[in-house]
C-alpha positions in Angstrom: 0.0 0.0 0.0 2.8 2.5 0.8 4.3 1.6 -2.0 1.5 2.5 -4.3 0.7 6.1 -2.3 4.6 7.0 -2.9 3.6 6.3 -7.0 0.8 8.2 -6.8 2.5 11.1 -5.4 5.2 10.9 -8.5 1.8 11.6 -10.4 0.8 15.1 -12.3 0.1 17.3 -8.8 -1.6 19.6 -10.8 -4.0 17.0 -12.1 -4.6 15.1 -8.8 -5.9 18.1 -7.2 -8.6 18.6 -9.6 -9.0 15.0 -9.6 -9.6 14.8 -5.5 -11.9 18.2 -6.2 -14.1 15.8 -8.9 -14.4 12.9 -6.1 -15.5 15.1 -3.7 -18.0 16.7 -5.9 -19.4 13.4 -6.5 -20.4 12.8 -3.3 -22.3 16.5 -3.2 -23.9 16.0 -6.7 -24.6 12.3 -5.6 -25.8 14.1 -1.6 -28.1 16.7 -4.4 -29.8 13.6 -6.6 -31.2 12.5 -3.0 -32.6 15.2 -1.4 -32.6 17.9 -3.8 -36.2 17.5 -6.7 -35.4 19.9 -8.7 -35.5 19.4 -12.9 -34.5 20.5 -16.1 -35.6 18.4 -19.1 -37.0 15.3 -16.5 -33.5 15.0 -15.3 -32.6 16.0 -11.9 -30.3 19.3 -11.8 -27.5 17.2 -10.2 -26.9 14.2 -12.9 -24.5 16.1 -15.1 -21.9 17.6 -12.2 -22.4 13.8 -11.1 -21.6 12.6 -14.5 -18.8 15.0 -15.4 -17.3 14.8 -12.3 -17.0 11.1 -12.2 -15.9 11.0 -15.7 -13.1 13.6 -15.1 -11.8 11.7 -12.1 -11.2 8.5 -14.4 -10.0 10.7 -17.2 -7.5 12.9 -15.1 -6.4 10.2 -13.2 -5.6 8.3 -16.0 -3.5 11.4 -17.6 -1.7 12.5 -14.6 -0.4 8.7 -14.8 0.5 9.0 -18.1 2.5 12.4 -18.2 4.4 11.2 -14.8 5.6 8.5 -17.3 6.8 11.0 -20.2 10.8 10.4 -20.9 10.9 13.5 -23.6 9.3 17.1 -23.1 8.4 16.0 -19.6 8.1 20.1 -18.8 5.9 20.6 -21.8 3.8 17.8 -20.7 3.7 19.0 -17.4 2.1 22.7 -18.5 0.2 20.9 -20.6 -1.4 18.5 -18.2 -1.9 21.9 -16.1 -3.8 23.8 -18.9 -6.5 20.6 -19.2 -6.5 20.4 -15.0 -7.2 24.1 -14.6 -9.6 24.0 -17.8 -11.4 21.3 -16.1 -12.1 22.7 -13.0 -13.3 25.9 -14.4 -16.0 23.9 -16.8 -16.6 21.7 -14.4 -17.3 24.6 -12.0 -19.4 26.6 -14.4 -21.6 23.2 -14.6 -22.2 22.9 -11.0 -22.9 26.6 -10.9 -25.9 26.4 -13.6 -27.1 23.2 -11.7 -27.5 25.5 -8.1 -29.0 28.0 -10.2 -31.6 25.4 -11.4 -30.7 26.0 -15.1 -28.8 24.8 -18.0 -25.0 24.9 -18.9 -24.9 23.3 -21.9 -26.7 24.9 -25.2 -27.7 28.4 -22.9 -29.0 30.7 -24.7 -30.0 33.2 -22.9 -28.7 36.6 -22.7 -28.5 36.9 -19.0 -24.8 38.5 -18.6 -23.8 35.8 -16.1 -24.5 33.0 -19.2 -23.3 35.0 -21.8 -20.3 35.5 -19.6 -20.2 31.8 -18.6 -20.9 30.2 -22.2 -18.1 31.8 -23.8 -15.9 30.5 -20.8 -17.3 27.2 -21.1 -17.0 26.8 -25.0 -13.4 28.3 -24.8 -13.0 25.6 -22.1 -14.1 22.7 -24.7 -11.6 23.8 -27.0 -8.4 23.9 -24.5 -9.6 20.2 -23.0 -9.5 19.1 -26.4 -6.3 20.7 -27.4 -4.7 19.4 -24.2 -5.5 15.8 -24.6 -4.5 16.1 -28.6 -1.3 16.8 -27.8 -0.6 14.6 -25.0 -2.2 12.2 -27.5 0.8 13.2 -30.1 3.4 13.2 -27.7 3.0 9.7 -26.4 2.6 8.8 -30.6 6.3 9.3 -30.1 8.1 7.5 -26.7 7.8 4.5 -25.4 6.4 4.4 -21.6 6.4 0.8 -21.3 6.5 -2.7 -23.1 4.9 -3.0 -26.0 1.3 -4.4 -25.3 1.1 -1.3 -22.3 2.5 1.0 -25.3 0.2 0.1 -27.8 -2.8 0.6 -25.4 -1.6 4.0 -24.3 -1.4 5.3 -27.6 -4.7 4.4 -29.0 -6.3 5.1 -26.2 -5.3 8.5 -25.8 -6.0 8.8 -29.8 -9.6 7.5 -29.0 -10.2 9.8 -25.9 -9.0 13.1 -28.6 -11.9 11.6 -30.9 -14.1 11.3 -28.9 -13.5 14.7 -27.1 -14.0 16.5 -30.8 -17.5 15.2 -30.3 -17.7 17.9 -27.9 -17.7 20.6 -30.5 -20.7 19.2 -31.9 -22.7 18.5 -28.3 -22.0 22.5 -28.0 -24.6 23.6 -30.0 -23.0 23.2 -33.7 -25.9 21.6 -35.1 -27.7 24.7 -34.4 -31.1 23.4 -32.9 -33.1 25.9 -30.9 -35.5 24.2 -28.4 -37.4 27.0 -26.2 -38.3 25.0 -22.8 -38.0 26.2 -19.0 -35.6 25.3 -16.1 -36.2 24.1 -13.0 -38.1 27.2 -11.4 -40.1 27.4 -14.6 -38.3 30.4 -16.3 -38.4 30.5 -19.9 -35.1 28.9 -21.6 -34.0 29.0 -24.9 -31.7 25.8 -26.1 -29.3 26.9 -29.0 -28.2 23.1 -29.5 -28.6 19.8 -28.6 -26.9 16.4 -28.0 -29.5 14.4 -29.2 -30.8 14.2 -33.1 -33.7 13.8 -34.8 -35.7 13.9 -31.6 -36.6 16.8 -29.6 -34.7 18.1 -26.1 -36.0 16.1 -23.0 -37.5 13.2 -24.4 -37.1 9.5 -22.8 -34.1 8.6 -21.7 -31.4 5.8 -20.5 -31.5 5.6 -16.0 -28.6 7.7 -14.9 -26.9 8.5 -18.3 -29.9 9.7 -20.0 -29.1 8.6 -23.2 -31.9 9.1 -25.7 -34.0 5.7 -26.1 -36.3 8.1 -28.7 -33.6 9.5 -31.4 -29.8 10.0 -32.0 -27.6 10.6 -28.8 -23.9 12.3 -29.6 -23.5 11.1 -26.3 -22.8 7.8 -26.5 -20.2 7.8 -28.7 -18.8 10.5 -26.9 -18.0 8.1 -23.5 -17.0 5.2 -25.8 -14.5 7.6 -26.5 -13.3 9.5 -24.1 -13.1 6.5 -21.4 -11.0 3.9 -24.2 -7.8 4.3 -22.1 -9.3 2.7 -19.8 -10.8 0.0 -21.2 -7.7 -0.7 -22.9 -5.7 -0.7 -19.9 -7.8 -3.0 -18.7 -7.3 -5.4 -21.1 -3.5 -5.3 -20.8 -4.3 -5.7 -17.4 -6.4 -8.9 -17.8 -3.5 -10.4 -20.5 -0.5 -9.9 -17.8 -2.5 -11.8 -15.0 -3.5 -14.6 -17.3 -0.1 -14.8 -18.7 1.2 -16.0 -16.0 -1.3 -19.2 -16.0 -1.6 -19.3 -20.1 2.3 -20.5 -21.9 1.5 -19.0 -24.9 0.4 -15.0 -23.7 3.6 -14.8 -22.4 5.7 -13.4 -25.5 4.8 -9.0 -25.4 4.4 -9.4 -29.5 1.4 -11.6 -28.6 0.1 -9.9 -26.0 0.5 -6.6 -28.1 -1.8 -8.1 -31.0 -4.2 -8.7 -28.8 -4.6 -5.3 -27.6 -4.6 -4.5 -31.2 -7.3 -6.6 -31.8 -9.1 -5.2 -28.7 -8.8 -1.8 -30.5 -10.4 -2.6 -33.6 -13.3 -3.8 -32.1 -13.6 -0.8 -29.3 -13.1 1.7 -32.7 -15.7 -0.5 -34.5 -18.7 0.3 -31.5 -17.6 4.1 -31.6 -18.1 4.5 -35.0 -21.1 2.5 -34.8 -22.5 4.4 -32.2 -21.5 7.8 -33.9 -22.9 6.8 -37.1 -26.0 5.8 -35.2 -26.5 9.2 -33.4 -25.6 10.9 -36.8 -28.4 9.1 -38.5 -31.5 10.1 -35.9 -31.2 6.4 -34.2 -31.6 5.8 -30.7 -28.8 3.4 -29.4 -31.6 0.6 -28.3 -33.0 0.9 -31.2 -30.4 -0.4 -34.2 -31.8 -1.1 -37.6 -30.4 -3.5 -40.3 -27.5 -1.0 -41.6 -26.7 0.0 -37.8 -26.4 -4.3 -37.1 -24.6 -4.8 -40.1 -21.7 -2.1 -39.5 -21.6 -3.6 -36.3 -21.3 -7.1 -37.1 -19.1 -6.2 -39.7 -16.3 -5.0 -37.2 -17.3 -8.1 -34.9 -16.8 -10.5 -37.6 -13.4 -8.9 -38.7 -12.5 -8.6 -34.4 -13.3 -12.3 -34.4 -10.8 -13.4 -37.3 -8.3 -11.6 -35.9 -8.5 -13.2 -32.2 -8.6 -16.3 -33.7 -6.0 -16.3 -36.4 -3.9 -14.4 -33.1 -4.3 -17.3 -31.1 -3.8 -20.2 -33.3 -0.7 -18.6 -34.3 0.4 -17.9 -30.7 0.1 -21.3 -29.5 1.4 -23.0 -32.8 4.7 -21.0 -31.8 4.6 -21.9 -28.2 4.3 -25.7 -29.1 7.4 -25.6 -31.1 9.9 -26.7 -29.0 13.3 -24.5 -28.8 16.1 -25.9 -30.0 19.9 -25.7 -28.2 22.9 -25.7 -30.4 26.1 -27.2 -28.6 29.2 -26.6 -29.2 31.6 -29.1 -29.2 35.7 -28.5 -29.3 37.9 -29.2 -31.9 38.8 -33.2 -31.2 37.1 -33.2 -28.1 33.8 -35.3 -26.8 30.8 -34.0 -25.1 30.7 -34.5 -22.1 27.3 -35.9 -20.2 
């Protein structure tokens, strides 16, 4: 245990703090979905601080992980890191802030001079969280923090959670839908945007995440995305421990097509789901060309893992042959 606390402390500072601020304000938002009835859009005021905040704990975690392991740039990573930490806490902040005041962060348009303020803030904030993690993203393109299955993971990952965060720009209000509705205290609201498609603001949704079960949710793809490092981690994770039981995981070139393989099938369900959103489709409700892209990347996922394996354990059954070397006029020895 010591041992891992005196890691964590070799960890992006920066980062950690807004990180321990996030857990702590998921206990309050999760404290304010109890007791507190207010709503905006049949959603309680409180589900999107508790959603963002959890979300940026695994997310900055995750990054203040990765930039303690930087061998190149390490100071430019360091600002870096510090720009999406302080970038985060005042989005983040300007969230919870709207959620008090009963009403709406994201697609505000009213001209009240505290949102006019706050939405240029906050869309300004959307582009430097975005430009943070893209070049994190390309700075880990080009070093090596660990062997080569953890290497592989780290840098897809991060590519996936940059993709996924350009979503954002579109779940600002760039598809230019104007819904006029009311906040929690029934004060007229006017909507300039929307993260869902093809369907109107407020509709059914998903319990907890809300996603639309009615029409096309940006959404979705959107935490495919952004939470892939994980995921991915988790799966070099899983290999190392059952390398030690399975012979044939135990070669890092293995191991490391796995991961790929993992990758193309985590890409396949986030351009699924994107296409889905794009096309007006609720995610529980996939038609035939939604199935087939689907199944397509499952079927080619598949191939891979198997034509992986067989040709992992056809190279662990071979067995390894020693050369001896025997002197000039001499005789081996037994």
């Amino acid at each position: 245990m010591h041992k891992v606390l005196a890691e964590v402390r070799t960890w992006h500072r920066p980062l950690m703090v807004m990180v321990s601020a996030m857990a702590a304000l998921v206990l309050v938002a999760a404290i304010g979905l109890l007791v507190d009835n207010r709503e905006v859009l049949n959603e309680s005021v409180w589900l999107k601080p508790f959603k963002f905040a959890t979300s940026f704990v695994l997310y900055g975690a995750t990054l203040a992980w990765l930039l303690s392991r930087l061998r190149k740039a390490k100071r430019f990573g360091w600002w870096t890191g510090t720009v999406f930490a302080v970038t985060g806490v005042v989005d983040v902040g300007f969230i919870v802030i709207q959620a008090a005041r009963g009403t709406f962060s994201h697609f505000n348009a009213n001209t009240d001079t505290f949102n006019q303020v706050g939405q240029r803030v906050f869309s300004s904030g959307v582009i430097g969280l975005f430009g943070a993690s893209l070049v994190i993203a390309i700075m880990l393109q080009f070093q090596r923090v660990g062997d080569a299955p953890l290497n592989r993971a780290i840098r897809t990952g991060v590519a996936l959670a940059a993709a996924g965060m350009f979503l954002a720009f579109y779940l600002v209000g760039s598809n230019g839908t104007e819904t006029h509705t009311t906040d929690a205290y029934g004060r007229p609201v006017t909507l300039g945007g929307s993260h869902s498609i093809g369907v109107e603001a407020g509709g059914a949704g998903l319990p907890l995440v809300n996603w639309s079960t009615e029409g096309g949710d940006l959404r979705v793809a959107h935490f495919i995305g952004l939470h892939a490092i994980q995921v991915l981690l988790a799966v070099v994770l899983l290999l190392s421990v059952l390398a030690a039981r399975v012979v044939w995981l135990r070669p890092e070139r293995v191991r490391a097509r796995l991961v790929g393989v993992a990758v193309i099938a985590y890409t396949g369900l986030m351009v699924t789901t994107a296409t889905q959103a794009f096309r007006g489709q609720s995610v529980i409700h996939p038609d035939g060309q939604t199935l087939g892209l689907f199944g397509g990347f499952v079927a080619v996922s598949l191939l891979l893992l198997v034509f992986t394996i067989a040709s992992a354990r056809r190279q662990a059954a071979v067995p390894e042959t020693v050369s001896v070397e025997i002197p000039a006029g001499g005789r081996l020895k037994v």
